[in-house]
C-alpha positions as a printed NumPy array, in Angstrom:
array([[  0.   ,   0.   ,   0.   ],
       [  0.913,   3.471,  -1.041],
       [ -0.25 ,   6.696,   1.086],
       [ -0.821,   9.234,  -0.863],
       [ -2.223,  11.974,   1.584],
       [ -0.625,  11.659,   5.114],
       [ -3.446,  11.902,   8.138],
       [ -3.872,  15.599,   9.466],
       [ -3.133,  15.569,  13.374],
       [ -6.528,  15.949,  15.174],
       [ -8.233,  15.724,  11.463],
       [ -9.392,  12.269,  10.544],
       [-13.14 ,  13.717,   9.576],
       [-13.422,  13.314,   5.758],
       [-14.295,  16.467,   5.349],
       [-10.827,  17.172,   5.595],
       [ -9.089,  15.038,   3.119],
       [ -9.872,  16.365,  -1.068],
       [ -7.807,  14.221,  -2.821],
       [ -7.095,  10.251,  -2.933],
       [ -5.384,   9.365,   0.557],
       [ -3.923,   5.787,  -0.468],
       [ -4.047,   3.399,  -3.138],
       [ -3.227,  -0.8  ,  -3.461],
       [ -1.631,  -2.627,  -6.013],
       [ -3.026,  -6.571,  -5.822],
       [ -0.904,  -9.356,  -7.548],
       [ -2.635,  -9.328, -10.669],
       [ -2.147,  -5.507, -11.286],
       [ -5.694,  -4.502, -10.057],
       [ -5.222,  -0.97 ,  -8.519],
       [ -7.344,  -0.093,  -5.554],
       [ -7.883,   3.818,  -4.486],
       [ -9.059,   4.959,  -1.352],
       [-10.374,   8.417,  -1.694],
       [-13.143,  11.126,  -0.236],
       [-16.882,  11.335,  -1.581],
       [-19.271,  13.738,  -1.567],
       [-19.781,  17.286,  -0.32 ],
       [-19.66 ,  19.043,   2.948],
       [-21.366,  22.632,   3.985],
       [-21.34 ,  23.255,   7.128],
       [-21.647,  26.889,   9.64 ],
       [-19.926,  27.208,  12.627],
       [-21.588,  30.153,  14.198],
       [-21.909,  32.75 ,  11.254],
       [-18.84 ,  31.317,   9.237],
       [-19.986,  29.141,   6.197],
       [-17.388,  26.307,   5.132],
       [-17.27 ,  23.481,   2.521],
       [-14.939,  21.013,   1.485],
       [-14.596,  22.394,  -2.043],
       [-13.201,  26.008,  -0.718],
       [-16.269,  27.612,  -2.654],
       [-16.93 ,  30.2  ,   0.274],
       [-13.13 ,  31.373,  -0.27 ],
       [ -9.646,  30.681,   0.033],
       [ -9.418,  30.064,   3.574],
       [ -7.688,  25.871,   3.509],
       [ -9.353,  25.784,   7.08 ],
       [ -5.955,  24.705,   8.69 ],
       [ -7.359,  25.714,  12.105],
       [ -9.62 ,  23.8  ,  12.686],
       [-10.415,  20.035,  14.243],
       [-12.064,  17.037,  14.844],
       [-13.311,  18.566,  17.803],
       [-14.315,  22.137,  16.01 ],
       [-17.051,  19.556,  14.261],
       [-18.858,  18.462,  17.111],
       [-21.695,  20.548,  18.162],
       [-20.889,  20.839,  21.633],
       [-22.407,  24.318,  21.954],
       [-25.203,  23.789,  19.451],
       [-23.875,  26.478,  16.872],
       [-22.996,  23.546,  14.273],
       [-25.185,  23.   ,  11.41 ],
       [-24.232,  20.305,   9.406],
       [-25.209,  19.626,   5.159],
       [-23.104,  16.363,   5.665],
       [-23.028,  14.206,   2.801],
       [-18.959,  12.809,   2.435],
       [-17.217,   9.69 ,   3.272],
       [-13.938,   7.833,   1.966],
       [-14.765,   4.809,  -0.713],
       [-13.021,   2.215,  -2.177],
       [-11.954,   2.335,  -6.599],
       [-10.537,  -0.472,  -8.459],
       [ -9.259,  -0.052, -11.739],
       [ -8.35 ,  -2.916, -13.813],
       [ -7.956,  -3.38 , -17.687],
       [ -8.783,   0.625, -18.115],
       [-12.275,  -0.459, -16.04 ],
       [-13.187,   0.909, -13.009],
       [-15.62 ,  -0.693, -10.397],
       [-17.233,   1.08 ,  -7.281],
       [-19.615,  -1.102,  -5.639],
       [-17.495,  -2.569,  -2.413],
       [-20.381,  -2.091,  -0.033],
       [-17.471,  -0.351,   2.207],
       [-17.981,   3.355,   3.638],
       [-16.367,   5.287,   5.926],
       [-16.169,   8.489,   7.888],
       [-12.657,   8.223,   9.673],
       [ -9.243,   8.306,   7.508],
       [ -7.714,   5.431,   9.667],
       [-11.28 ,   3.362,   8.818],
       [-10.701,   3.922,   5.351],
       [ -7.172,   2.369,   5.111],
       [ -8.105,  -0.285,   7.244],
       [-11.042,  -1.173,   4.275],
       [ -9.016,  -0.4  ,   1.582],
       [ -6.278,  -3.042,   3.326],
       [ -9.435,  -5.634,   3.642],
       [-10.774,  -5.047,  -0.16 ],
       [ -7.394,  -5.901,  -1.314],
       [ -6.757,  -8.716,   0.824],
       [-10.385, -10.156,   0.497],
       [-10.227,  -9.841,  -3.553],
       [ -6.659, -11.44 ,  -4.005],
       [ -8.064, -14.505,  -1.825],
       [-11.164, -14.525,  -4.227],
       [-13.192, -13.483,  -1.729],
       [-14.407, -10.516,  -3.64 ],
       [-15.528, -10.173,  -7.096],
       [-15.248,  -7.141,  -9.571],
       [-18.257,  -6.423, -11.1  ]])
């Protein structure tokens, strides 16, 4: 397994992560990609954010995992992201592990599983 995008310290959210974070080469060439889905808008008192940077250039490098919880109930969440699972093989991809998750260390532990599970024919490409 490769990392591509090293885990943020206190930022394992997906809303964090924009770009594949690993990817897994199985024996027969079959490359697997872990990498964030879908979109995020969220407010934090008055201050809009998304994980596209539409509402600016600010990279949001201050804040947390814990700036996300809605401790103080000024935290509205549009939440629709996670990280999924690609495989690419013969110029085909394939999308349909059944496998989501919220956490960055979740996703490479599935993305470890998919490969392992598929090169003991445990998992099919369809």
């Amino acid at each position: 397994m490769k990392i591509l995008t090293e885990k943020q310290p206190n930022r394992t959210d997906s809303f964090f992560y924009y770009n594949p974070i690993a990817i897994a080469t199985a024996k027969d060439g079959t490359v697997f990609t872990s990498y964030p889905v879908g979109e995020v808008r969220l407010t934090i008192g008055d201050t809009e954010y998304d994980n596209d940077g539409r509402f600016g250039e600010d990279n949001f490098d201050y804040l947390t995992d814990a700036d996300l919880s809605d401790e103080n109930g000024n935290v509205e969440w549009i939440n629709n992201n996670w990280f999924s699972v690609r495989a690419e093989k013969d110029g085909e991809y394939y999308h349909d592990f059944e496998m989501v998750d919220y956490d960055y260390d979740s996703a490479i532990s599935s993305l470890e599983d998919i490969v392992e599970q598929y090169e003991k024919g445990e998992l099919k490409l369809n």
